[in-house]
C-alpha positions as CSV (number, residue, x, y, z in Angstrom):
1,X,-71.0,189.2,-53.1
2,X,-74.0,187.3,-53.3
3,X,-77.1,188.0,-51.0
4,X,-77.1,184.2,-48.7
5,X,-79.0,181.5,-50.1
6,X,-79.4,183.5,-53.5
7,X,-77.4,181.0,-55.5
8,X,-79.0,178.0,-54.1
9,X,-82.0,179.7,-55.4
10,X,-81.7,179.4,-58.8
11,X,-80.5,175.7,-58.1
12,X,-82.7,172.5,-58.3
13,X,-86.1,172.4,-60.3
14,X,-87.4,175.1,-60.0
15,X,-83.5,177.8,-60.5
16,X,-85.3,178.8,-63.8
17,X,-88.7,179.5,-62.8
18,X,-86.8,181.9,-59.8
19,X,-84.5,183.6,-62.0
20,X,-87.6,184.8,-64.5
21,X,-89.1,185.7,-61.4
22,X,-86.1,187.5,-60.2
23,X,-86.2,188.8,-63.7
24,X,-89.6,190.4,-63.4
25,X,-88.8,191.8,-60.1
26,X,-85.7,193.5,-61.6
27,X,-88.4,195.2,-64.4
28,X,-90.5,195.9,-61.8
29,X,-87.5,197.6,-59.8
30,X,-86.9,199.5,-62.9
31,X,-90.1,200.5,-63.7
32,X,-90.7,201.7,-59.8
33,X,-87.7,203.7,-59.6
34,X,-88.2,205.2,-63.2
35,X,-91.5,206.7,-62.7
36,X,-90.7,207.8,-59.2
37,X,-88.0,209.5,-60.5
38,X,-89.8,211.1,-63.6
39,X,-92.8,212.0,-61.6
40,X,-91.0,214.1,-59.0
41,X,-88.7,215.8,-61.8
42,X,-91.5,216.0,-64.2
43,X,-93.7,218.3,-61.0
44,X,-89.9,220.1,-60.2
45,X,-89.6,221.3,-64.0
46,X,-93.4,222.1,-64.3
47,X,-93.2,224.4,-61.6
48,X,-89.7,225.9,-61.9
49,X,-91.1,226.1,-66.1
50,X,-94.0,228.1,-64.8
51,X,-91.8,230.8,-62.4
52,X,-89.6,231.1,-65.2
53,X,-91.8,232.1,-68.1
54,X,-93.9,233.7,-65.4
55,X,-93.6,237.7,-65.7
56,X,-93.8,238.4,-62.2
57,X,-92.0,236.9,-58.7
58,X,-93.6,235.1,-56.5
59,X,-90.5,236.5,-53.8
60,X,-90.9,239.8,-55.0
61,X,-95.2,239.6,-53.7
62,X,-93.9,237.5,-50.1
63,X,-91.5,240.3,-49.7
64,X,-93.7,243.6,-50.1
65,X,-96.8,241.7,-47.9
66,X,-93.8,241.5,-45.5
67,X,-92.3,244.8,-45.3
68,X,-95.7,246.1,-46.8
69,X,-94.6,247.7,-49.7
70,X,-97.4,249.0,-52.5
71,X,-95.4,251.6,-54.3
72,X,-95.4,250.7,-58.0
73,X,-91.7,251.8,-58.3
74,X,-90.9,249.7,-55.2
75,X,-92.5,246.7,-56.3
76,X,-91.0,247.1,-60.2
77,X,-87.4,246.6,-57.9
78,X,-88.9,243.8,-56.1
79,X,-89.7,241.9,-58.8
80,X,-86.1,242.6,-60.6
81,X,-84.7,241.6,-57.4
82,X,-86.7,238.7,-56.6
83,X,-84.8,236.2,-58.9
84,X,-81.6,237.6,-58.2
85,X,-81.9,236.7,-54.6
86,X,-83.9,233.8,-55.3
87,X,-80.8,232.4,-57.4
88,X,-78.2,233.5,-54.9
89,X,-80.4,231.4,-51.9
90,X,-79.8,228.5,-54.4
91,X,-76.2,228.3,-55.2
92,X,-76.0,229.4,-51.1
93,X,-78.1,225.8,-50.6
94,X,-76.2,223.8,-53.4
95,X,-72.8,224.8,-51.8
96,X,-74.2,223.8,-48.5
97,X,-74.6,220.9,-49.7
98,X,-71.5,219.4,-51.1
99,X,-69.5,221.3,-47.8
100,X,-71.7,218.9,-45.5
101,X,-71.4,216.1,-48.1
102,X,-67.4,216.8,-47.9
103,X,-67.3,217.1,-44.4
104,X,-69.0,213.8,-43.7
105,X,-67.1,212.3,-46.0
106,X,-63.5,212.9,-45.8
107,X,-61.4,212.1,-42.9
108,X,-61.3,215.0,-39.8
109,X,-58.5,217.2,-40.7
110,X,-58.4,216.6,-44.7
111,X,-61.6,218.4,-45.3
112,X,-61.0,220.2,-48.6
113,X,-62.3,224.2,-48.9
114,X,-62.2,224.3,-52.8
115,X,-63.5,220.7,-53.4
116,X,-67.2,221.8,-52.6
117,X,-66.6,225.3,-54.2
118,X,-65.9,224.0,-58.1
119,X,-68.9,221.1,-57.2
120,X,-70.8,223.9,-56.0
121,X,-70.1,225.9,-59.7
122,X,-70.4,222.8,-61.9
123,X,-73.6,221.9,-60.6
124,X,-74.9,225.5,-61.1
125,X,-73.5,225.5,-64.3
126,X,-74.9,222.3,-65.4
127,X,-78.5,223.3,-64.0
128,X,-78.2,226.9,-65.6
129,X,-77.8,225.4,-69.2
130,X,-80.3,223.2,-68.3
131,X,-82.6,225.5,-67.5
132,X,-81.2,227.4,-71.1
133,X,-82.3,224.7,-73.2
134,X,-85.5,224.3,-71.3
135,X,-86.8,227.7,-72.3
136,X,-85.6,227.5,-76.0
137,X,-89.2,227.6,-77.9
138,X,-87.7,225.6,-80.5
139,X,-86.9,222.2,-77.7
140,X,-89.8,220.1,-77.3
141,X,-90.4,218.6,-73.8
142,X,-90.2,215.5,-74.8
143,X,-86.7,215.5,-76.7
144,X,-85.8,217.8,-72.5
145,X,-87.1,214.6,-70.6
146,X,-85.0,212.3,-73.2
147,X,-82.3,214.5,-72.3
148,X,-82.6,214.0,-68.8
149,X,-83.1,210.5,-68.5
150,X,-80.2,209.8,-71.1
151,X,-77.8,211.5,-68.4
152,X,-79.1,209.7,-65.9
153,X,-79.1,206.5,-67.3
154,X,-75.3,206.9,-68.4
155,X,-74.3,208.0,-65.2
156,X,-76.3,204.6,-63.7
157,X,-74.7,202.5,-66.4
158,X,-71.4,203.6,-65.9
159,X,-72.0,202.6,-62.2
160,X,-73.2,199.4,-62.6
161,X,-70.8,198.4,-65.4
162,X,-67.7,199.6,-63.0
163,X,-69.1,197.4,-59.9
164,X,-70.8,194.6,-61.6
165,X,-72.3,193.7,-58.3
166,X,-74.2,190.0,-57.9
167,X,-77.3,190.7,-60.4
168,X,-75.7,192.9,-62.5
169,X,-76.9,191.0,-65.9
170,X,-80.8,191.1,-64.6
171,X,-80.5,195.2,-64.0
172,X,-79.1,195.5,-67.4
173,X,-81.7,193.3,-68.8
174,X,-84.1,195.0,-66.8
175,X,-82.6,198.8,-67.5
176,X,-83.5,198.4,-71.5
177,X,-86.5,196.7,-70.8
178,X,-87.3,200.2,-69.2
179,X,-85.5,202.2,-71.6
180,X,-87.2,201.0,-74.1
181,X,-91.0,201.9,-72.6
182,X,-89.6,205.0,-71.3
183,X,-88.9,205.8,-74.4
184,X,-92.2,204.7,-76.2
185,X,-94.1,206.8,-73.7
186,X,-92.3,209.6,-73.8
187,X,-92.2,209.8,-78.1
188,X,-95.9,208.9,-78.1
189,X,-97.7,210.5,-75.1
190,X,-95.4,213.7,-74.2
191,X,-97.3,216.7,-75.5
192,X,-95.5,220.0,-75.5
193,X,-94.6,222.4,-73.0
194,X,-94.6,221.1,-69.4
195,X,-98.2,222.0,-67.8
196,X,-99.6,218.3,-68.3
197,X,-97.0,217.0,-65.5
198,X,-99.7,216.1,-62.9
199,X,-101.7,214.2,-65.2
200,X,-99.0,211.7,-66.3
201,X,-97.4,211.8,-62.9
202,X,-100.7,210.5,-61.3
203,X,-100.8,207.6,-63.8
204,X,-97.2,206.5,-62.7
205,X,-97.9,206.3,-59.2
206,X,-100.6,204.3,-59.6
207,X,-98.1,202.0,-61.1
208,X,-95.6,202.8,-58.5
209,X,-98.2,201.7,-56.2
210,X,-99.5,198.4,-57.2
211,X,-96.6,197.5,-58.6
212,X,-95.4,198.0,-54.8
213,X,-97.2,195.2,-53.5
214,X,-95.9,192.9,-55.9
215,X,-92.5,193.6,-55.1
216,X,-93.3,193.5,-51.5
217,X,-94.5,190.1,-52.0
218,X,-91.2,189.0,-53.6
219,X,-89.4,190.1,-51.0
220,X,-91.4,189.2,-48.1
221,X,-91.7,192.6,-46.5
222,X,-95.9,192.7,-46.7
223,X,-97.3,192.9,-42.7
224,X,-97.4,189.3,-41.6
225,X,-99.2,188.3,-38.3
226,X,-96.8,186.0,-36.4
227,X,-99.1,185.2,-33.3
228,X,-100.0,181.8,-34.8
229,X,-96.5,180.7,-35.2
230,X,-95.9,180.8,-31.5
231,X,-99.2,179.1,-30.5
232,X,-98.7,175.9,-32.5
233,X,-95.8,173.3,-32.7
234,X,-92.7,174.2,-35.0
235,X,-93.5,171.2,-36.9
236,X,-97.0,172.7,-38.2
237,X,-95.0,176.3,-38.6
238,X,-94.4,175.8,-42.4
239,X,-98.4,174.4,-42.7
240,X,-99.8,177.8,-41.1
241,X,-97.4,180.1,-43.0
242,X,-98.9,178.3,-46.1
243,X,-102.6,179.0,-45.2
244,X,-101.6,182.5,-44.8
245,X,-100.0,182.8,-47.6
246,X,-103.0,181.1,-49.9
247,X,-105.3,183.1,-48.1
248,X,-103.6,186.0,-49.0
249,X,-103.2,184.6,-52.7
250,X,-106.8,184.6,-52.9
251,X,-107.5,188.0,-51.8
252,X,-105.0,189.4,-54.4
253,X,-106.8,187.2,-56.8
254,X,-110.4,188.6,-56.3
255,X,-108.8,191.7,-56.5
256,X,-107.0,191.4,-60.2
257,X,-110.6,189.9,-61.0
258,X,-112.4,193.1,-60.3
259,X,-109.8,195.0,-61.7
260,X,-109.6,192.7,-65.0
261,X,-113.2,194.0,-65.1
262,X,-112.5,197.4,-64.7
263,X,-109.9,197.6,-66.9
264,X,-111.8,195.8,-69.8
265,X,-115.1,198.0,-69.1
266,X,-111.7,201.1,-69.5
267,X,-110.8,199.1,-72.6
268,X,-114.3,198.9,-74.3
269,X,-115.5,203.1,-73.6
270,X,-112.2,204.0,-75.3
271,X,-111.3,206.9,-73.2
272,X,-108.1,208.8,-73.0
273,X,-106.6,211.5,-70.7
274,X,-107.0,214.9,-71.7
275,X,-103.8,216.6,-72.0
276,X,-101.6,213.4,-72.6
277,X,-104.0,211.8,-75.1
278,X,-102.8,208.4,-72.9
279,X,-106.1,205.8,-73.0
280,X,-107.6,204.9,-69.3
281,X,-107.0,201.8,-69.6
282,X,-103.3,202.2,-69.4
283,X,-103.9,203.3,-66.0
284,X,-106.4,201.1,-65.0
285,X,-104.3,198.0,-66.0
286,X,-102.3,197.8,-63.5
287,X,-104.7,196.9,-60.9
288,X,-105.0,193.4,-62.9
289,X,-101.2,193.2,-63.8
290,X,-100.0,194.0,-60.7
291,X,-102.4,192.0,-58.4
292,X,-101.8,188.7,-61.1
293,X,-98.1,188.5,-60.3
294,X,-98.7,189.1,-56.9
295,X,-101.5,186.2,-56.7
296,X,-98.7,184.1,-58.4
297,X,-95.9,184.9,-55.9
298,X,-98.0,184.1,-52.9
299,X,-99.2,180.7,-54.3
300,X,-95.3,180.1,-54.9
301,X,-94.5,180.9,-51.4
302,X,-97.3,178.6,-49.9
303,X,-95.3,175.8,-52.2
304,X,-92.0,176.9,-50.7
305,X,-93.2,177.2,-47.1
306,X,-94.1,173.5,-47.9
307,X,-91.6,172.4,-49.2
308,X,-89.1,174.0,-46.2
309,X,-87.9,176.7,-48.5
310,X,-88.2,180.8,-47.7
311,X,-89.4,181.9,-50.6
312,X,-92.4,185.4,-49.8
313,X,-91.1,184.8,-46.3
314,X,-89.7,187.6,-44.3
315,X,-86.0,188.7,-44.7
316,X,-84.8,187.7,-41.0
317,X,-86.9,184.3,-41.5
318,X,-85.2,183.6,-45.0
319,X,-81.8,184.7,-43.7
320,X,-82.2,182.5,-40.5
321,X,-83.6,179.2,-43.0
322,X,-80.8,180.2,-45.6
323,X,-78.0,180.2,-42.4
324,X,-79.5,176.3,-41.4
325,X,-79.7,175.2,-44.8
326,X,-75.8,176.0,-45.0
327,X,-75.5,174.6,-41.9
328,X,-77.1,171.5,-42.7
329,X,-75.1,170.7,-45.6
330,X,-72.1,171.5,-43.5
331,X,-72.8,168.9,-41.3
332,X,-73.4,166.4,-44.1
333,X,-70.3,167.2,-45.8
């Protein structure tokens, strides 16, 4: 089912300039929830890498300062012990999880006692041979991370193909789009092992980040003031929304100036990032590149506030002007 007024959208003169831009903001989607994603696993498997090859437990030290334990042969059984309960607290959590997943789910009455048990030893399975192919010396990091995200991204395909929700085409435009840097980056810049996580994580939020804003512009959910609106006549309404919005145009356009500088100055020194062997200005580019689309979104929605469209503008605004636009042709019809 289409979102309300989306179809008129990419109607009229200007339906192709809204679907590229509904384009880009699909990539950007992408691009968002891909690094999020990679970042936060990429920090899970650097630490879980690190208590795995690691010849001592860090449960095993909590424990004797607990108890206060200092015996040599006591603590050489903490240690052994120390991942043994450390494991067992884990499935105990995972099968915690799909019972109040279950419960929630399923009517009052039907709950089902083995459902979350085999769910409960998949998953464990699944993570243990994970965790298997992790530590064989001969398995780059790069060809794990592949791994990983090939999973996920069949499991999300598989998905998305089965519903083929309204803007299905645009994710799966957008999906190899990402795929295909994803993969670049991870082939080019992935060094072995799994100690360099916080570097490359660090780069991909700033992405995350800037690339935030633009988003946020697309979808009208930046912080508007809306004191103005109520002290001047509705007829002016669409005039003051457009100041605001070139205003804020030319704020985010100073800014991707001074970060086109930046980024060229990043460009010119040639540096990289140590462990990664990623240049600086990979980072540092998306000040410019994120700031530039958003400049260009909010100098479209001062048009479309013009022009009595809802374009940048809030979602209860653009749902309200979508609902009298239908309305409107209602009544002509």
């Amino acid at each position: 089912m289409a979102e309300p007024g989306k179809e008129d959208a990419h109607k009229g003169r200007f339906g192709v300039i809204r679907r590229i831009d509904d384009g880009i903001f699909h990539i950007e989607m992408g691009i968002l929830w891909t690094f999020l994603g990679v970042s936060a696993v990429m920090v899970f498997l650097d630490v879980m890498y690190r208590r795995l090859a690691a010849p001592d437990s860090k449960v095993a030290e909590l424990a004797a300062r607990i108890f206060g334990v200092e015996s040599p042969e006591a603590m050489e059984t903490l240690t052994t012990m120390g991942p043994i309960v450390s494991a067992v607290i884990g499935v105990g959590l995972v099968y915690f999880a799909f019972w109040t997943a279950e419960n929630h789910a399923a009517e009052p009455g039907k709950q089902s006692r083995i459902k979350p048990i085999i769910q409960t030893v998949a998953a464990c399975a699944a993570f243990g041979l994970l965790g298997w192919v992790m530590l064989q010396p001969k398995v780059e990091s790069r060809w794990f991370y592949l791994l990983l995200y090939s999973l996920s991204a069949l499991a999300w395909l598989f998905k998305l193909l089965q519903e083929r929700a309204s803007g299905w085409v645009e994710k799966l435009v957008a999906f190899f789009v990402v795929t295909a840097i994803y993969v670049y980056i991870t082939l080019n810049y992935f060094p072995d092992g799994y100690s360099w996580s916080k570097e490359l994580s660090l780069i991909m939020l700033l992405w995350v980040g800037f690339l935030g804003a633009s988003v946020c512009a697309h979808e009208g959910k930046h912080i508007q003031v809306g004191a103005l609106k109520r002290v001047v006549p509705p007829s002016m309404a669409k005039w003051t929304d457009a100041i605001g919005f070139l205003t804020t145009a030319g704020f985010c356009f100073f800014m991707a100036a001074l970060g086109y500088e930046y980024a060229r100055e990043a460009i010119q020194l040639e540096g990289r990032f140590e462990q990664t062997n990623i240049p600086d200005w990979v980072a540092t580019i998306a000040v410019p590149a994120a700031f530039a689309m958003t400049t260009i979104r909010y100098v479209a929605a001062a048009f479309s506030s013009i022009m009595g469209g809802s374009y940048g503008a809030a979602p209860e605004e653009a749902a309200i002007a979508a609902a009298a636009q239908a309305s409107k042709q209602g009544a002509e019809g």
